[in-house]
TIVO-704368 format. One record per residue: residue number from 1; x, y, z of N, C-alpha, C in turn; residue in three letters. Coordinates in Angstrom, 3 decimals, m for minus. Layout:
BEGIN
NUM_X_Y_Z_X_Y_Z_X_Y_Z_Ala
...
END
This chain:
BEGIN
1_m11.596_16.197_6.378_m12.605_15.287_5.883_m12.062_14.436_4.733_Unk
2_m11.365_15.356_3.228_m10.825_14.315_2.564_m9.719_13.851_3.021_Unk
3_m8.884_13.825_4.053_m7.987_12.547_4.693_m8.936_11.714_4.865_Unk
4_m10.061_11.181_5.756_m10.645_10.858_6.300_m11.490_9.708_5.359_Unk
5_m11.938_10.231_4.251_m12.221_9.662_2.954_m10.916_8.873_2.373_Unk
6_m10.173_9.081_1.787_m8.881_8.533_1.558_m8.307_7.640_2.663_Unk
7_m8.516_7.460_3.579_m7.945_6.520_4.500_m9.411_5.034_4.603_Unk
8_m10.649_5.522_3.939_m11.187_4.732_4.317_m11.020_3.859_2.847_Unk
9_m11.171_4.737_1.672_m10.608_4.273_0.466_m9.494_2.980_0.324_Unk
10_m8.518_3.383_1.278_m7.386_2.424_1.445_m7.575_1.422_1.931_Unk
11_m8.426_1.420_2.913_m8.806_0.135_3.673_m9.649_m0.549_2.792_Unk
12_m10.570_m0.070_2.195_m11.288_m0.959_1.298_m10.161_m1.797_0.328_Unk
13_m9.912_m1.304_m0.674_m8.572_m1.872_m1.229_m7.696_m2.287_m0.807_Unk
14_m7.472_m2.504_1.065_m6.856_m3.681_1.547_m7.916_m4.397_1.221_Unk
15_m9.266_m4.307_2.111_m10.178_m5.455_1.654_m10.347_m6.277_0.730_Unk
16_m10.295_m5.532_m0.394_m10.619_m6.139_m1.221_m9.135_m7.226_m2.361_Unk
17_m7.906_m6.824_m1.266_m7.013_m8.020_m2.168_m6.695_m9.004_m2.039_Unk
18_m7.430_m9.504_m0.956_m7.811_m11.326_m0.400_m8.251_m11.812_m1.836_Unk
19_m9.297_m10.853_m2.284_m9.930_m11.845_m3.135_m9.425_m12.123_m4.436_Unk
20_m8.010_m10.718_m4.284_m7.440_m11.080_m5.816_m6.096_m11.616_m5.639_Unk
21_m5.117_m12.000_m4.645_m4.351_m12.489_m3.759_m4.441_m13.022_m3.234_Unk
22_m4.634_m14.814_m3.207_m5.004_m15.533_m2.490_m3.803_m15.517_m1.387_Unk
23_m2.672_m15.205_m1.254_m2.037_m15.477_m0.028_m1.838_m13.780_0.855_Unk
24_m2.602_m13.224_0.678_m3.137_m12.330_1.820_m4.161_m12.463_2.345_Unk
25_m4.103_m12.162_3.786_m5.200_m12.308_4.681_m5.608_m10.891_5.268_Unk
26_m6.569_m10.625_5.351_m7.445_m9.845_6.255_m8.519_m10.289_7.193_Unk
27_m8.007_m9.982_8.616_m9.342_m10.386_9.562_m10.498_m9.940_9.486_Unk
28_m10.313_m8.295_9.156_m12.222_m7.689_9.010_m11.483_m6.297_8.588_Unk
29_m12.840_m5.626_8.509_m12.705_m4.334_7.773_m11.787_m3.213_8.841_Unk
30_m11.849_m3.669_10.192_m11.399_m3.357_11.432_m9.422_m3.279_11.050_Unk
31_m9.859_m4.442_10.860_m7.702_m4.850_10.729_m7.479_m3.919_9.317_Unk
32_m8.245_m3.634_8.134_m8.125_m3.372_7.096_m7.494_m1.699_7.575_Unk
33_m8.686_m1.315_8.309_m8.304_0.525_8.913_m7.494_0.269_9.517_Unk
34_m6.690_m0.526_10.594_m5.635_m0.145_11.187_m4.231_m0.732_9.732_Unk
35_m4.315_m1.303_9.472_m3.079_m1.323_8.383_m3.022_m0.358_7.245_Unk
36_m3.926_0.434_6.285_m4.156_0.607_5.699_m3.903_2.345_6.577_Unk
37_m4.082_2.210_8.064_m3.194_3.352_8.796_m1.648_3.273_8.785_Unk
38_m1.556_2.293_9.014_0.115_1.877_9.399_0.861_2.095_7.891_Unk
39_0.099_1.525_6.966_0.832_1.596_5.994_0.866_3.033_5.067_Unk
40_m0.234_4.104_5.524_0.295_5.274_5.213_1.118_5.932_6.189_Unk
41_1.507_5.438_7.286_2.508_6.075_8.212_3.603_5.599_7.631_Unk
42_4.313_4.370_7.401_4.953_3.870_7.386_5.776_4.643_5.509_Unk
43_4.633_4.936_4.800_5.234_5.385_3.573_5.524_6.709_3.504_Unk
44_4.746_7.550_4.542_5.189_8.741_4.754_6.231_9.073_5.480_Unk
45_6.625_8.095_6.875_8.064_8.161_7.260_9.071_7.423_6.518_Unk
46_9.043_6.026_6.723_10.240_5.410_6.295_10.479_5.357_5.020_Unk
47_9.817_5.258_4.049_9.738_5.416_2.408_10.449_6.161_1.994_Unk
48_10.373_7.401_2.471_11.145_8.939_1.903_12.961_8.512_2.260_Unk
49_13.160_7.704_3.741_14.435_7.488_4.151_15.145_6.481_2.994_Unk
50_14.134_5.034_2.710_14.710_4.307_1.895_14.931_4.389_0.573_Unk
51_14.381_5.579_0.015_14.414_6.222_m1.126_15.308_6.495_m1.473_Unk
52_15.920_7.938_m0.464_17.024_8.349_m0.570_18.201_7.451_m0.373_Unk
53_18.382_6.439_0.700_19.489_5.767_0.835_19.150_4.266_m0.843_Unk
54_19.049_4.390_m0.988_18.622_3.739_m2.288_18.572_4.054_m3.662_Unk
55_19.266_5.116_m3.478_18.890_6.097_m4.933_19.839_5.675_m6.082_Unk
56_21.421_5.237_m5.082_22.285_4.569_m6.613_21.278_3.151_m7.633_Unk
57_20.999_2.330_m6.492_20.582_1.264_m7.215_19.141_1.338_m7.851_Unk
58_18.555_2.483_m7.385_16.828_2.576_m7.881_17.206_3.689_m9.259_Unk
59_18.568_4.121_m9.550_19.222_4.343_m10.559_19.253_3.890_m11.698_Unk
60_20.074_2.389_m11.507_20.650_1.483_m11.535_19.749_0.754_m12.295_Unk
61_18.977_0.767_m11.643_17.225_m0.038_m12.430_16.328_0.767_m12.976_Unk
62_16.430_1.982_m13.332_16.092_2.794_m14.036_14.640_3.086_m12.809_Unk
63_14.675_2.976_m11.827_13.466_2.796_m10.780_12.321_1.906_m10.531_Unk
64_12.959_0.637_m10.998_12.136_0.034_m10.958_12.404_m0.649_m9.562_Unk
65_13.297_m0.615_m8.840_13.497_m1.076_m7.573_12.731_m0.479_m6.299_Unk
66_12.097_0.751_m7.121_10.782_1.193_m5.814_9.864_0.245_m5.750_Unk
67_9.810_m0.674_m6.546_8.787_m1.733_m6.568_9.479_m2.901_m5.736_Unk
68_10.463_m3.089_m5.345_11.238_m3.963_m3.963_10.621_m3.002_m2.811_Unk
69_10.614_m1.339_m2.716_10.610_m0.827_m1.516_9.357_m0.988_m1.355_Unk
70_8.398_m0.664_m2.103_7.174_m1.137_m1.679_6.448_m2.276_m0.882_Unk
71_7.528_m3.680_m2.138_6.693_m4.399_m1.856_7.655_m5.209_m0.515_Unk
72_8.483_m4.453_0.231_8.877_m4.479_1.430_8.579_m3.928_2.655_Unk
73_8.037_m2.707_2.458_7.166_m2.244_3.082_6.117_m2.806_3.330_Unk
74_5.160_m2.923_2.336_4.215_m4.219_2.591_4.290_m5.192_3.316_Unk
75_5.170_m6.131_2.818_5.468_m7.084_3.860_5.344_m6.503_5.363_Unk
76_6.245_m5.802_5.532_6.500_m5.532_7.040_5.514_m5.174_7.650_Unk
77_4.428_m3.878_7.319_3.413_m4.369_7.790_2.760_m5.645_8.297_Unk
78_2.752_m6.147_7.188_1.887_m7.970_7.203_2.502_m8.142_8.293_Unk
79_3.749_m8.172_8.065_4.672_m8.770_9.525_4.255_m8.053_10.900_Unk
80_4.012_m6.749_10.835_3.924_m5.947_12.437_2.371_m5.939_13.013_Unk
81_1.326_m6.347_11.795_0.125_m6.321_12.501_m0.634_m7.969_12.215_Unk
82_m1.184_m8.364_13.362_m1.837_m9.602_13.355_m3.318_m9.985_12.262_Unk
83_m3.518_m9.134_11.960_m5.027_m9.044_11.360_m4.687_m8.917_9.763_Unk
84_m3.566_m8.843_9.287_m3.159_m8.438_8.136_m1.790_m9.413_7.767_Unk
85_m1.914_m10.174_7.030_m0.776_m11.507_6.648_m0.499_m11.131_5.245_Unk
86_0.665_m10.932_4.964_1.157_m11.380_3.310_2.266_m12.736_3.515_Unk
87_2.190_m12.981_2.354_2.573_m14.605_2.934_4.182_m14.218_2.782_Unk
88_4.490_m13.961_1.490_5.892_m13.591_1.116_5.946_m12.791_0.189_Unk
89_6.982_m12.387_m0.317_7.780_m11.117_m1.065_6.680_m11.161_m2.749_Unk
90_6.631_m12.118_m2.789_5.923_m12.262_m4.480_4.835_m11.614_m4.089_Unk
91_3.847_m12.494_m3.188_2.612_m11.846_m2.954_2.838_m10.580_m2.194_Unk
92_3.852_m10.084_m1.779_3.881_m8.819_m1.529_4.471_m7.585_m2.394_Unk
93_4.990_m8.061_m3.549_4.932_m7.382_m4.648_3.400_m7.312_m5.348_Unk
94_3.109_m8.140_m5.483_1.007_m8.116_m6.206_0.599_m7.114_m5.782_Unk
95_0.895_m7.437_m4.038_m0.625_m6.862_m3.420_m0.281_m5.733_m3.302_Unk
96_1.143_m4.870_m3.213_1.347_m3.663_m3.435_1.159_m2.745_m4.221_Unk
97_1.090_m3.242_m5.316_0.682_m3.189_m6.816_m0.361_m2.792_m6.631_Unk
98_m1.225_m4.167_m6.976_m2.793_m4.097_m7.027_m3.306_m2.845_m5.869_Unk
99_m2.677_m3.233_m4.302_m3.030_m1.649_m3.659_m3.199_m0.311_m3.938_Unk
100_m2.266_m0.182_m4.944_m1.889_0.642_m5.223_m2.980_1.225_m6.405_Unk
101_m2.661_0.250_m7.709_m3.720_0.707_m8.373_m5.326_0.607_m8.136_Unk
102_m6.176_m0.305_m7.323_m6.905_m0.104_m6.285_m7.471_1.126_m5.966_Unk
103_m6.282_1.733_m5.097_m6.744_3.056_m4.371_m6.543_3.980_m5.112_Unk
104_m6.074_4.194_m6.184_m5.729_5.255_m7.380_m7.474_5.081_m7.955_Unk
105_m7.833_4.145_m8.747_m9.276_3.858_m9.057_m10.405_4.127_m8.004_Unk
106_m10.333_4.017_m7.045_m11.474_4.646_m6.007_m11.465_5.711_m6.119_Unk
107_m10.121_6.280_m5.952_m10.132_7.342_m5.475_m10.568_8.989_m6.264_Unk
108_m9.790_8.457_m7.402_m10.125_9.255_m8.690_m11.697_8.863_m9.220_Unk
109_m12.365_7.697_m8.789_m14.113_7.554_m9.052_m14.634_8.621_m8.233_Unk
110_m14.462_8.505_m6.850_m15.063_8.716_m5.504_m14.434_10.377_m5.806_Unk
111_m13.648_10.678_m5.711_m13.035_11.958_m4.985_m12.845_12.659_m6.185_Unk
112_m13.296_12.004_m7.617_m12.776_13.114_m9.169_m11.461_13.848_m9.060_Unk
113_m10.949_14.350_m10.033_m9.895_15.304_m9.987_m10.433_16.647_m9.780_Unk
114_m9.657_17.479_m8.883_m10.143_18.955_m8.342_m8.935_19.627_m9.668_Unk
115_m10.089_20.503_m10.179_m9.204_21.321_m11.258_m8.968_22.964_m10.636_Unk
116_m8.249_23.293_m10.509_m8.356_25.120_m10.287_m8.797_26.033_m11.218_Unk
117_m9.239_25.681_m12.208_m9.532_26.861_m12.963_m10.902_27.136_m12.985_Unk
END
């Protein structure tokens, strides 16, 4: 159930970065769930690979170059699904960002922190 919640979380915060990103597009809340799928597949497989093969130079930059992998990832999405456009690399650095912090803020509203004690 909370996957289920969290995946819809994400899609909203695709939704909602048209309006703070003018050069992303979203077709409907429809395209929002299937990318907002793709793009947690995509960070749970390929992310972990480019990480590791990336590790001298995300070094190198003290890590700030996970913010290229991201906002490459991003892109590619934009690129692999029709309903979901980032225009280029800038706006796909933003909107990764903003995604990001986005779904961190829902999520921690909506879902609170679970404490164990």
């Amino acid at each position: 159930m909370r996957l289920l919640v969290v995946w819809v979380i994400n899609a909203v915060a695709l939704f909602v970065l048209p309006y703070l990103v003018p050069s992303i597009y979203i077709r409907s809340f429809g395209s929002a769930m299937l990318a907002a799928l793709v793009l947690g597949l995509v960070n749970a497989l390929i992310r972990p690979v480019l990480v590791i093969l990336t590790l001298p130079v995300t070094l190198l930059t003290l890590g700030l170059f996970i913010f290229v992998i991201n906002a490459l990832l991003f892109l590619f999405v934009g690129r692999l699904l029709s309903g979901f456009v980032v225009e280029g690399f800038g706006s796909a650095l933003l909107g990764s960002i903003l995604y990001s912090v986005i779904s961190w803020l829902l999520a921690s509203l909506l879902l609170g922190e679970r404490r164990g004690y």
